[in-house]
PDBQT receptor file of N, H, CA, C and O in Angstrom, charges set to zero:
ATOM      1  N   UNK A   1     -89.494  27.650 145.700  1.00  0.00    +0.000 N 
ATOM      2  CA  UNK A   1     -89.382  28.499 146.865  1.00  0.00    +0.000 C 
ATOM      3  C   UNK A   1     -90.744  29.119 147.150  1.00  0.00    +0.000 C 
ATOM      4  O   UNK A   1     -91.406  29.409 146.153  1.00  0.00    +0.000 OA
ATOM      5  N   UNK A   2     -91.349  29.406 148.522  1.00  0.00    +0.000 N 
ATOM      6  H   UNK A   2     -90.812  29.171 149.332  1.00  0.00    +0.000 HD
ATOM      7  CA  UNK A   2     -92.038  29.679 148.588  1.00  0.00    +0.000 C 
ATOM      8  C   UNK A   2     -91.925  30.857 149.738  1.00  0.00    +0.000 C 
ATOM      9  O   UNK A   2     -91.244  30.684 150.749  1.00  0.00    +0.000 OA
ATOM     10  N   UNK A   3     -92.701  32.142 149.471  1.00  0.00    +0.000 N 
ATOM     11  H   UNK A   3     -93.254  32.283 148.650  1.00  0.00    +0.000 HD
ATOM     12  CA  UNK A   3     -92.385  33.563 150.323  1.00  0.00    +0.000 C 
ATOM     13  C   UNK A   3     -93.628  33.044 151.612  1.00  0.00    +0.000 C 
ATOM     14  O   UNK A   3     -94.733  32.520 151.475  1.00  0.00    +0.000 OA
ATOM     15  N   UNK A   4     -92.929  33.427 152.745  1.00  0.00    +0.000 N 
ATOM     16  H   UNK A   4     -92.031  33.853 152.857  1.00  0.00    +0.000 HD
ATOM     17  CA  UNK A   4     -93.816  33.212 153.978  1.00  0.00    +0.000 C 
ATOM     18  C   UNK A   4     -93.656  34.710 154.767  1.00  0.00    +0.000 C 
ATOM     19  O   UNK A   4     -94.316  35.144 155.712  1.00  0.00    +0.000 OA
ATOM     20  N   UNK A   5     -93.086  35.029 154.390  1.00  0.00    +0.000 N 
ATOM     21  H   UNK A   5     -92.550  34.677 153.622  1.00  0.00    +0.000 HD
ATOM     22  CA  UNK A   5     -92.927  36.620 155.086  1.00  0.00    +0.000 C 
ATOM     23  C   UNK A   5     -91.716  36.221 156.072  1.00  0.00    +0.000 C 
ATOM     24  O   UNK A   5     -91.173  35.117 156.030  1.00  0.00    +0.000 OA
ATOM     25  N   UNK A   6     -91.330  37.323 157.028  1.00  0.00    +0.000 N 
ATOM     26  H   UNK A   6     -91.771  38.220 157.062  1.00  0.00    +0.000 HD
ATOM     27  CA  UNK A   6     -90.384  37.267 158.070  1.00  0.00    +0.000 C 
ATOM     28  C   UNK A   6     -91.013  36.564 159.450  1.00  0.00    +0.000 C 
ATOM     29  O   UNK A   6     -91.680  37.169 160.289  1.00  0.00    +0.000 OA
ATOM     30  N   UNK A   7     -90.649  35.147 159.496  1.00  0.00    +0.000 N 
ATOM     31  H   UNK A   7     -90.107  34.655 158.815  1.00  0.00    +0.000 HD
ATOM     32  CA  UNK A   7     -90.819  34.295 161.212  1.00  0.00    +0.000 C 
ATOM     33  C   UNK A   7     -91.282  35.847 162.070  1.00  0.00    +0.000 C 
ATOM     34  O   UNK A   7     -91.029  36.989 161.685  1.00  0.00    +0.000 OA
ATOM     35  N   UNK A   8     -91.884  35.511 163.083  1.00  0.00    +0.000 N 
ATOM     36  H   UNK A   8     -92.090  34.584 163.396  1.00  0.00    +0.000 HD
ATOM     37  CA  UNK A   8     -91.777  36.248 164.203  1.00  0.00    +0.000 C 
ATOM     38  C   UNK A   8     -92.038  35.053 165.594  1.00  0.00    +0.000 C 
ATOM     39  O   UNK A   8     -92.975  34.275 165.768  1.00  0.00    +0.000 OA
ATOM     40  N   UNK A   9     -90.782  35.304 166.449  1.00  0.00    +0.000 N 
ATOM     41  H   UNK A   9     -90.020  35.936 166.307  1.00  0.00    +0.000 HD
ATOM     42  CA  UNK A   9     -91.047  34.450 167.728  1.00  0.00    +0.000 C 
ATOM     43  C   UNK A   9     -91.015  35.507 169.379  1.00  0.00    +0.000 C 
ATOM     44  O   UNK A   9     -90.481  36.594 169.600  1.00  0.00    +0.000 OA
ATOM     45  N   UNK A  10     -91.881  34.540 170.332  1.00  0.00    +0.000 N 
ATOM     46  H   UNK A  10     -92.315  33.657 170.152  1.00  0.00    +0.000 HD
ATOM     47  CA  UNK A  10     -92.278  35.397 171.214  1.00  0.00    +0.000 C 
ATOM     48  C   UNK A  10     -91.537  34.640 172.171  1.00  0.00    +0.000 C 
ATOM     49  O   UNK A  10     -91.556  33.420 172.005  1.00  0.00    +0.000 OA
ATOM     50  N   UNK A  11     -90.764  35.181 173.319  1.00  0.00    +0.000 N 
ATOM     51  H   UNK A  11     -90.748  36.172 173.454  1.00  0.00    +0.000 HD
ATOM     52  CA  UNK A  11     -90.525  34.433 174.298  1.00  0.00    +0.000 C 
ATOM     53  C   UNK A  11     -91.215  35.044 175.643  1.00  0.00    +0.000 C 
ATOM     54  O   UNK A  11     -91.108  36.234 175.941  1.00  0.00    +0.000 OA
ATOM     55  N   UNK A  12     -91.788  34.288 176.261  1.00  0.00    +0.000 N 
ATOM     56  H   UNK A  12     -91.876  33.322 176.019  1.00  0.00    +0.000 HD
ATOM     57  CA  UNK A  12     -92.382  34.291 177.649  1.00  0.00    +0.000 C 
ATOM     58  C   UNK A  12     -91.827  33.369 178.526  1.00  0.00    +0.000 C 
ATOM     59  O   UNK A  12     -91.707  32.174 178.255  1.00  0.00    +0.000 OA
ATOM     60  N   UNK A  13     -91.333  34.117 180.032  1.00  0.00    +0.000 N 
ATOM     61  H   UNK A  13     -91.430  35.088 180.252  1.00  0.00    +0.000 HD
ATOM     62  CA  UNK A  13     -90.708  33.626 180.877  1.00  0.00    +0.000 C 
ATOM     63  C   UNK A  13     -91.696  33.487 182.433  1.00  0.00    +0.000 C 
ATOM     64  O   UNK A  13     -92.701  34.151 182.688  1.00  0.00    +0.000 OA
ATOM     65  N   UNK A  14     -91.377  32.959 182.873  1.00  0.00    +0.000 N 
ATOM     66  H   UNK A  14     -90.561  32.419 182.666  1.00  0.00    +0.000 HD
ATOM     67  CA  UNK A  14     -92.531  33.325 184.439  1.00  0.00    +0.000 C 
ATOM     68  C   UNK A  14     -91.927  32.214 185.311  1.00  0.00    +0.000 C 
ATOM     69  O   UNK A  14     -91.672  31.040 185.043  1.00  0.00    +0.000 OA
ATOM     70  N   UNK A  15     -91.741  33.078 186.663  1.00  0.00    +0.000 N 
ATOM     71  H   UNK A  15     -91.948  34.031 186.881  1.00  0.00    +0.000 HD
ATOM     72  CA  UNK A  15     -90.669  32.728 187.944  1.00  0.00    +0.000 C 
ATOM     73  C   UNK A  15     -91.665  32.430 188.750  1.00  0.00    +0.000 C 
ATOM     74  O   UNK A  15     -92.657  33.151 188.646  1.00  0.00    +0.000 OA
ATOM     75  N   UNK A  16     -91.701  31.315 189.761  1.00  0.00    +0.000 N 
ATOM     76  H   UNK A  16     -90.895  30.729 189.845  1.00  0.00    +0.000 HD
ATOM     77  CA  UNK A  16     -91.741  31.413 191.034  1.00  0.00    +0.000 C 
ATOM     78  C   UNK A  16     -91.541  32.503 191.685  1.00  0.00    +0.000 C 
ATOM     79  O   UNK A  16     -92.304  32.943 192.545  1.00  0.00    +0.000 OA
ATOM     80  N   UNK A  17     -90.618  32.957 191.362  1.00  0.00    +0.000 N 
ATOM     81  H   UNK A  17     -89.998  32.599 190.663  1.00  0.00    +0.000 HD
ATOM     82  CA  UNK A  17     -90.087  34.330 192.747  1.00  0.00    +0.000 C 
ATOM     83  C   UNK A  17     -90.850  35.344 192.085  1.00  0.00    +0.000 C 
ATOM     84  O   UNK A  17     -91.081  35.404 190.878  1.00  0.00    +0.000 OA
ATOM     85  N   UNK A  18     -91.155  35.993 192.817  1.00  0.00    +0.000 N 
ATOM     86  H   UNK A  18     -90.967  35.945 193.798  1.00  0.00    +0.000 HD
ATOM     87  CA  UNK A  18     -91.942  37.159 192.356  1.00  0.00    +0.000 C 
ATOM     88  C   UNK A  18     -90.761  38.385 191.919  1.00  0.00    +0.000 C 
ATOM     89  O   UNK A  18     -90.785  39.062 190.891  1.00  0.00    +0.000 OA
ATOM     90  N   UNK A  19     -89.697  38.445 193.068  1.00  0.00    +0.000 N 
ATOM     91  H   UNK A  19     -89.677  37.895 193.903  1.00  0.00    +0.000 HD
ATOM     92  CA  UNK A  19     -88.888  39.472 193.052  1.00  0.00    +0.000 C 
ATOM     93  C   UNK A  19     -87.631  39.410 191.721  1.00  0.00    +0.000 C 
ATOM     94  O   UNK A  19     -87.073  40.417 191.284  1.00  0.00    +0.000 OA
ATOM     95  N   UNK A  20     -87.398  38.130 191.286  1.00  0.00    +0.000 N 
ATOM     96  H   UNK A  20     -87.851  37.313 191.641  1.00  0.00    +0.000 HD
ATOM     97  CA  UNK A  20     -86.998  37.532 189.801  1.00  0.00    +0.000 C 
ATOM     98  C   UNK A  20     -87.462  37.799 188.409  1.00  0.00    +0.000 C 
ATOM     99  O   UNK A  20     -86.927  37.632 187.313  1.00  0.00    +0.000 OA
ATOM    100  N   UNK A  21     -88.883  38.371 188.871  1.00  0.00    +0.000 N 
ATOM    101  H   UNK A  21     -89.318  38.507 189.761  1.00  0.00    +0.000 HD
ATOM    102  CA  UNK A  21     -89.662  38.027 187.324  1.00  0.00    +0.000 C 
ATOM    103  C   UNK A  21     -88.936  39.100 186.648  1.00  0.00    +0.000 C 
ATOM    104  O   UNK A  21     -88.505  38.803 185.534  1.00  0.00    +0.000 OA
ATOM    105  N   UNK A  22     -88.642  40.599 187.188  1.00  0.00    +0.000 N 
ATOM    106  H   UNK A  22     -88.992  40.841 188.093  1.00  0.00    +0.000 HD
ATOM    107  CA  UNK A  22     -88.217  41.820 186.345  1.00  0.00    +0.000 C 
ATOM    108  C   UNK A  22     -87.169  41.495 185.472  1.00  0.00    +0.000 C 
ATOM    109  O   UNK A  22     -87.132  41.943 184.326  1.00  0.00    +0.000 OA
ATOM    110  N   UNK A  23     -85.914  40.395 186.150  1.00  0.00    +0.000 N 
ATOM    111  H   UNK A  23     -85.945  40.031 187.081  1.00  0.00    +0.000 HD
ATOM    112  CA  UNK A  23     -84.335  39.766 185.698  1.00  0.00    +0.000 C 
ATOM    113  C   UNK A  23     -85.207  38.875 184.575  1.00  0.00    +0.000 C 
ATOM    114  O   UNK A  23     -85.093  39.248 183.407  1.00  0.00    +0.000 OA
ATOM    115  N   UNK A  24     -85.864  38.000 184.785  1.00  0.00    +0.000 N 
ATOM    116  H   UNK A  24     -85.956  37.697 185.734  1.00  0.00    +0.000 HD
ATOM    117  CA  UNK A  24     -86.147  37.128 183.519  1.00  0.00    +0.000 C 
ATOM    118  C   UNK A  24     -87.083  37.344 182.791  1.00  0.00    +0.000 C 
ATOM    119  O   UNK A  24     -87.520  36.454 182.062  1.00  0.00    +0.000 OA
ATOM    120  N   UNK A  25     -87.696  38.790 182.827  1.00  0.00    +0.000 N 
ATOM    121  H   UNK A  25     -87.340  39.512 183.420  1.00  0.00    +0.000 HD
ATOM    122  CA  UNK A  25     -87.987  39.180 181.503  1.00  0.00    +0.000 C 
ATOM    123  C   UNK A  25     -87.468  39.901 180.940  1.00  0.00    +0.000 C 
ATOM    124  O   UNK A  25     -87.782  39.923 179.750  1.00  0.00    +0.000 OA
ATOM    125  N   UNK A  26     -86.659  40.658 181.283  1.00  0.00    +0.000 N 
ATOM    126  H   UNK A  26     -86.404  40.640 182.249  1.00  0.00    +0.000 HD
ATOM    127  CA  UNK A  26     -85.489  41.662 180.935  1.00  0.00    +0.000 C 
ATOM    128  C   UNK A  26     -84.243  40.492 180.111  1.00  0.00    +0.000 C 
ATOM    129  O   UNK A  26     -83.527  41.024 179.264  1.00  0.00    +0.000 OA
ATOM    130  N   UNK A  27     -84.101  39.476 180.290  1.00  0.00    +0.000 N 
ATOM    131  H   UNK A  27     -84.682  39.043 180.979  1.00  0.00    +0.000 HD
ATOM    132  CA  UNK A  27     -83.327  37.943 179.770  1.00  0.00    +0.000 C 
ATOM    133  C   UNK A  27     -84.477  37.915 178.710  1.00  0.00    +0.000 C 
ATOM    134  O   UNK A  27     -84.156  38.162 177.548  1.00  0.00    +0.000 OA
ATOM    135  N   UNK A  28     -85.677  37.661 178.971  1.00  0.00    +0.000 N 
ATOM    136  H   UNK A  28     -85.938  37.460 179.915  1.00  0.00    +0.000 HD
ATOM    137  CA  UNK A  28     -86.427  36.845 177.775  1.00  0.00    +0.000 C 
ATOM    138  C   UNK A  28     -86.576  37.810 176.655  1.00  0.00    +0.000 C 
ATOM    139  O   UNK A  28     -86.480  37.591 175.447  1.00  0.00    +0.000 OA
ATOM    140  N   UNK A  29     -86.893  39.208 177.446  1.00  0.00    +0.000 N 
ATOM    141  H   UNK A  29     -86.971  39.386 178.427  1.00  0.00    +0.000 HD
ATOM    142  CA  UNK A  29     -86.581  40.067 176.187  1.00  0.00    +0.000 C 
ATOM    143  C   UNK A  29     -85.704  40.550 175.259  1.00  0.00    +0.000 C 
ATOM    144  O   UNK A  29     -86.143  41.245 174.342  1.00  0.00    +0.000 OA
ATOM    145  N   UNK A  30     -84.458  40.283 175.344  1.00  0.00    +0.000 N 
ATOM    146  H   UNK A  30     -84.102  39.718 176.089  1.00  0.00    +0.000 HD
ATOM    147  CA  UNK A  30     -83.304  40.187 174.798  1.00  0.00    +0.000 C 
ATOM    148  C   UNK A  30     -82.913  39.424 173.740  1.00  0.00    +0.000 C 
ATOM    149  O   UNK A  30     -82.377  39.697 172.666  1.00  0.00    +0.000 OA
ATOM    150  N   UNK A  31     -83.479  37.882 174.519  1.00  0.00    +0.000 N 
ATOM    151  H   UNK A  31     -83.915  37.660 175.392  1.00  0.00    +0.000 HD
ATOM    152  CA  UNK A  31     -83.579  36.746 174.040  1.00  0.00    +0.000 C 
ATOM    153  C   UNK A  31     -84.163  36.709 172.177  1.00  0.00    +0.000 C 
ATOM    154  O   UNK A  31     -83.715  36.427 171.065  1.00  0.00    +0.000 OA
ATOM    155  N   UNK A  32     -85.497  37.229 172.861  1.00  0.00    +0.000 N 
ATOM    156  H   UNK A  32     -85.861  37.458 173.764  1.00  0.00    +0.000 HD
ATOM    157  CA  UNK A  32     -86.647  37.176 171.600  1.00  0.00    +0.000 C 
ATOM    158  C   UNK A  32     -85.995  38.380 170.587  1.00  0.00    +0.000 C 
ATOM    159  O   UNK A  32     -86.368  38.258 169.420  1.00  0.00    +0.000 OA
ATOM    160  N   UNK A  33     -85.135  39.451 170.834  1.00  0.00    +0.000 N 
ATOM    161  H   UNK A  33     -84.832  39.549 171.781  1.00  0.00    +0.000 HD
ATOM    162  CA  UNK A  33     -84.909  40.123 170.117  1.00  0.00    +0.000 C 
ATOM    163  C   UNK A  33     -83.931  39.475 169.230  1.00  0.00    +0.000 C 
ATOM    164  O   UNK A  33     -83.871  39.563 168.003  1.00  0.00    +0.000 OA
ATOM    165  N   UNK A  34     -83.185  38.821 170.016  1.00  0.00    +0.000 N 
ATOM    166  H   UNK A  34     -83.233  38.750 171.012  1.00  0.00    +0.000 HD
ATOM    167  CA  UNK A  34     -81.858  38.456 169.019  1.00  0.00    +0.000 C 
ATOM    168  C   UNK A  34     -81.910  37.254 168.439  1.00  0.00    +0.000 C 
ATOM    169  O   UNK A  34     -80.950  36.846 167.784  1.00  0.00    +0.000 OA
ATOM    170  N   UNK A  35     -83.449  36.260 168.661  1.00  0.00    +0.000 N 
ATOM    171  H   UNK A  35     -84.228  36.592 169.193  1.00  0.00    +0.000 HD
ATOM    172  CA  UNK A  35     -83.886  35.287 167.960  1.00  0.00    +0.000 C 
ATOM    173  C   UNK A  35     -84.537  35.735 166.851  1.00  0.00    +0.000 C 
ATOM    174  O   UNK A  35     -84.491  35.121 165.785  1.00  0.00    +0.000 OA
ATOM    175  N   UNK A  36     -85.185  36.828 167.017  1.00  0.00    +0.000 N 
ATOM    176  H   UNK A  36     -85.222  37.327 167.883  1.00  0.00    +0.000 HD
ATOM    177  CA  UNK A  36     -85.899  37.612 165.603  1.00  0.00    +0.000 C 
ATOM    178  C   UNK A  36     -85.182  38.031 164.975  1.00  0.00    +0.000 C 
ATOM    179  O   UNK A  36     -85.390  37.850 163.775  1.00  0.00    +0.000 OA
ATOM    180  N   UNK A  37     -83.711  38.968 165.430  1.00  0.00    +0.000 N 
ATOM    181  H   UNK A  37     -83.542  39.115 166.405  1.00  0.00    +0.000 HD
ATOM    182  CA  UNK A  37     -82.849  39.564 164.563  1.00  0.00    +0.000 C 
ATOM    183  C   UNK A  37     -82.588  37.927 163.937  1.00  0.00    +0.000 C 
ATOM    184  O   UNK A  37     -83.008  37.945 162.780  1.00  0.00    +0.000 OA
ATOM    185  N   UNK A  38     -82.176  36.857 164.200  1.00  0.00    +0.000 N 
ATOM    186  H   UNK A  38     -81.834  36.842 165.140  1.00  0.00    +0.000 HD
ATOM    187  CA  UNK A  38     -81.812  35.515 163.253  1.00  0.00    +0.000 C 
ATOM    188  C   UNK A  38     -82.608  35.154 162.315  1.00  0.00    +0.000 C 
ATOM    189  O   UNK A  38     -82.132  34.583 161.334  1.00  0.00    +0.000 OA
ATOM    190  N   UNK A  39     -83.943  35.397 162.401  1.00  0.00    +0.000 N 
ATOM    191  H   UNK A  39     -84.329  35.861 163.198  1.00  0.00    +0.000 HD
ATOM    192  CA  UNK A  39     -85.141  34.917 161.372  1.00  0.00    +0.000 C 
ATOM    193  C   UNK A  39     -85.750  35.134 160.570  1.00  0.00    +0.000 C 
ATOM    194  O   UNK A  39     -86.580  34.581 159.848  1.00  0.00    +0.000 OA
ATOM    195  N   UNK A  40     -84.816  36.985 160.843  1.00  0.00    +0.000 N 
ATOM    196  H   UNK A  40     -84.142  37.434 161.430  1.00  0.00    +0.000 HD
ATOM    197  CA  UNK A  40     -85.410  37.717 159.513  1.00  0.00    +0.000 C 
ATOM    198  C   UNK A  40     -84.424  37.262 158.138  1.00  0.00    +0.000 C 
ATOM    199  O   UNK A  40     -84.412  38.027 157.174  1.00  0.00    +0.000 OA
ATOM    200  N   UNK A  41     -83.650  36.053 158.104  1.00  0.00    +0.000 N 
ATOM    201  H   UNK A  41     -83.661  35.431 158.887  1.00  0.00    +0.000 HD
ATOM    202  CA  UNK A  41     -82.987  36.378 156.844  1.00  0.00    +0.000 C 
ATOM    203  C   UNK A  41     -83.965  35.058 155.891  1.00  0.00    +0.000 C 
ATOM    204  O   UNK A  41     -83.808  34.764 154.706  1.00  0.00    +0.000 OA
ATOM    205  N   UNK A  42     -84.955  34.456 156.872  1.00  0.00    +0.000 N 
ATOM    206  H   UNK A  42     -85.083  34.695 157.834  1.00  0.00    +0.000 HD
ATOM    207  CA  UNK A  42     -85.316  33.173 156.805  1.00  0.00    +0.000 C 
ATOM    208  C   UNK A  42     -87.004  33.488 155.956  1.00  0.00    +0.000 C 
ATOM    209  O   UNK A  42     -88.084  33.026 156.324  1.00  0.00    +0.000 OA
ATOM    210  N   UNK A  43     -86.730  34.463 154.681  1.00  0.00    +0.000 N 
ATOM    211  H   UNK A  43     -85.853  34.837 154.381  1.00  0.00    +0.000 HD
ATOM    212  CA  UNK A  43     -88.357  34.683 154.772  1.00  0.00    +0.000 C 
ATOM    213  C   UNK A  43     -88.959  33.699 153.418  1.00  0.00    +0.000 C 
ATOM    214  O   UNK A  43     -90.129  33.690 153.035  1.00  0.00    +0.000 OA
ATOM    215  N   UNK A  44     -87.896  32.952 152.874  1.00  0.00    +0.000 N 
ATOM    216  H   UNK A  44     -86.946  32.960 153.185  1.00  0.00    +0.000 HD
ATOM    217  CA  UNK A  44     -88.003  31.939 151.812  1.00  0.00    +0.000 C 
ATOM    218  C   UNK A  44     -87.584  30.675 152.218  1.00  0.00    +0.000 C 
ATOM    219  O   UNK A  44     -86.581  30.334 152.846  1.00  0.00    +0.000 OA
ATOM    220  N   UNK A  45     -88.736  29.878 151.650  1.00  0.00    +0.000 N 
ATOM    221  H   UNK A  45     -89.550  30.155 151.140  1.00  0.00    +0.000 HD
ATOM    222  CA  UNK A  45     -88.571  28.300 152.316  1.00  0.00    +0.000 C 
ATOM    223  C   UNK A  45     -88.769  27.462 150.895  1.00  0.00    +0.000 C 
ATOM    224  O   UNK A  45     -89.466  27.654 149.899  1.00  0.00    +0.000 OA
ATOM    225  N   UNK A  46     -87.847  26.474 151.274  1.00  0.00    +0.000 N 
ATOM    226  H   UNK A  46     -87.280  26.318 152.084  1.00  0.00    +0.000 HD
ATOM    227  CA  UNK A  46     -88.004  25.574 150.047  1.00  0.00    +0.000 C 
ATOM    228  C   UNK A  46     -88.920  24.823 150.169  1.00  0.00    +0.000 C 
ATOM    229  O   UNK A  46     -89.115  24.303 151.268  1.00  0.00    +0.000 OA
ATOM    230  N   UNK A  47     -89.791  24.529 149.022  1.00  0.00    +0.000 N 
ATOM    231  H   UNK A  47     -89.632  24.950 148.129  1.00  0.00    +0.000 HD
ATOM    232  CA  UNK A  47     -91.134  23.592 149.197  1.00  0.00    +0.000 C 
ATOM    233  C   UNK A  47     -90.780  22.752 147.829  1.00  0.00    +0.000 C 
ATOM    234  O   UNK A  47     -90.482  23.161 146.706  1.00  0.00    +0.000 OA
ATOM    235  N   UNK A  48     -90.951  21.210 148.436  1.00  0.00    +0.000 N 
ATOM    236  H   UNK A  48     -91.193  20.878 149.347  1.00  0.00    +0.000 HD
ATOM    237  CA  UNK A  48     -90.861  20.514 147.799  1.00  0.00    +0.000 C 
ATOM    238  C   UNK A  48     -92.351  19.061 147.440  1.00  0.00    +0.000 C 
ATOM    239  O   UNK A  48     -92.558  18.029 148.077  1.00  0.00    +0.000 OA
ATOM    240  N   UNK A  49     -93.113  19.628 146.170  1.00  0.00    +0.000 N 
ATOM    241  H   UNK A  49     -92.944  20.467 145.653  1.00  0.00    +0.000 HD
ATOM    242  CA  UNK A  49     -94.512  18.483 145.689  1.00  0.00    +0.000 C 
ATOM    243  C   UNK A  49     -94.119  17.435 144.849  1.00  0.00    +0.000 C 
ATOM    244  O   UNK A  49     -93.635  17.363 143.720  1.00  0.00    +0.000 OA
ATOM    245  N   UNK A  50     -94.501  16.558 145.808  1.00  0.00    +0.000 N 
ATOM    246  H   UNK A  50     -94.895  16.617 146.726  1.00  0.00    +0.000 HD
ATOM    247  CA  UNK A  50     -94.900  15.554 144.765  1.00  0.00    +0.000 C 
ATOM    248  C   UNK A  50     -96.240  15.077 144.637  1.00  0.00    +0.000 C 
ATOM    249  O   UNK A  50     -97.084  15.076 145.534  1.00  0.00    +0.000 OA
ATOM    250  N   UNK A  51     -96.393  14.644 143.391  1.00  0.00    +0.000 N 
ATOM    251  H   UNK A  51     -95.708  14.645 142.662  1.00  0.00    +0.000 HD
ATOM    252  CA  UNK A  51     -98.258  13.952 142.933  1.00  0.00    +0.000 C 
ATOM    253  C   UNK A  51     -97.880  12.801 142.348  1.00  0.00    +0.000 C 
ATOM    254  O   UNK A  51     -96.783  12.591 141.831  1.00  0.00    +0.000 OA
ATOM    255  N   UNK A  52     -98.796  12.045 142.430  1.00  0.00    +0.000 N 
ATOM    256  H   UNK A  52     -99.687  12.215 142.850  1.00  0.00    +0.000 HD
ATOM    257  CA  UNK A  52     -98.950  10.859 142.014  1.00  0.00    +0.000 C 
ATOM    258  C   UNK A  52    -100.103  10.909 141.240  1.00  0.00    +0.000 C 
ATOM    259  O   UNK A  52    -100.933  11.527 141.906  1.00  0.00    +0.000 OA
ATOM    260  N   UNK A  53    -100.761  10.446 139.765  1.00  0.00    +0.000 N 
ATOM    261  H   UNK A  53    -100.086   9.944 139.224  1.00  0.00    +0.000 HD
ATOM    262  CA  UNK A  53    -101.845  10.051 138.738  1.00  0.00    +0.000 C 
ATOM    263  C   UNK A  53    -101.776   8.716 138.530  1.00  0.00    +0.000 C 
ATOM    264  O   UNK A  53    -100.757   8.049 138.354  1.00  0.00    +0.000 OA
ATOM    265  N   UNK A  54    -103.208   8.253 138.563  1.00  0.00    +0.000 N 
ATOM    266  H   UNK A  54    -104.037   8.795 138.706  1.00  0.00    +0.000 HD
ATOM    267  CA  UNK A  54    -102.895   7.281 137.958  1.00  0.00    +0.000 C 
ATOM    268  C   UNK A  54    -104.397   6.613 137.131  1.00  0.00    +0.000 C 
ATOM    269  O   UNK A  54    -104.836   5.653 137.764  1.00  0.00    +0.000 OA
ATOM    270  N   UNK A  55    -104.792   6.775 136.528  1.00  0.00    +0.000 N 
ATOM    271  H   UNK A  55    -104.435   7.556 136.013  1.00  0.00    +0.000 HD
ATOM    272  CA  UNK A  55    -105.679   6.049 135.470  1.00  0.00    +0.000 C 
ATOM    273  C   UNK A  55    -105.892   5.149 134.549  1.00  0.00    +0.000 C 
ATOM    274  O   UNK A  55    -105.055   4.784 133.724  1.00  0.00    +0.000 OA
ATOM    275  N   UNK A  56    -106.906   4.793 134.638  1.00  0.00    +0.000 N 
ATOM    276  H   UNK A  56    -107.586   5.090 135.309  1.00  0.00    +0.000 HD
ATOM    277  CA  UNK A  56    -107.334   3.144 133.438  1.00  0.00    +0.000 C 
ATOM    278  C   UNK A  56    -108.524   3.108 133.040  1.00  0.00    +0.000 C 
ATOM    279  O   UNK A  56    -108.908   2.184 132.322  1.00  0.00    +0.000 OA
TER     280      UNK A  56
């Protein structure tokens, strides 16, 4: 196992409409919160080495 700390993800949204952008970042921000609340349980990752030797 290897410790990587707690993920952190960013979401960025951007509209055509100008008068939209406030609704879909107010969505993206939500978004990113409740994708981070998921990632904090994720702060150990399994790592798996292999090596190969070989001499003569």
């Amino acid at each position: 196992m290897m410790y990587q700390g707690a993920p952190d993800a960013t979401v960025d949204v951007k509209t055509s409409d100008p008068f939209r952008q406030p609704y879909a970042d107010q969505y993206a921000e939500q978004e990113e919160k409740d994708l981070n609340d998921e990632l904090e349980d994720y702060k150990l990752y399994p790592v798996v080495q292999v090596g190969l030797v070989y001499r003569f």
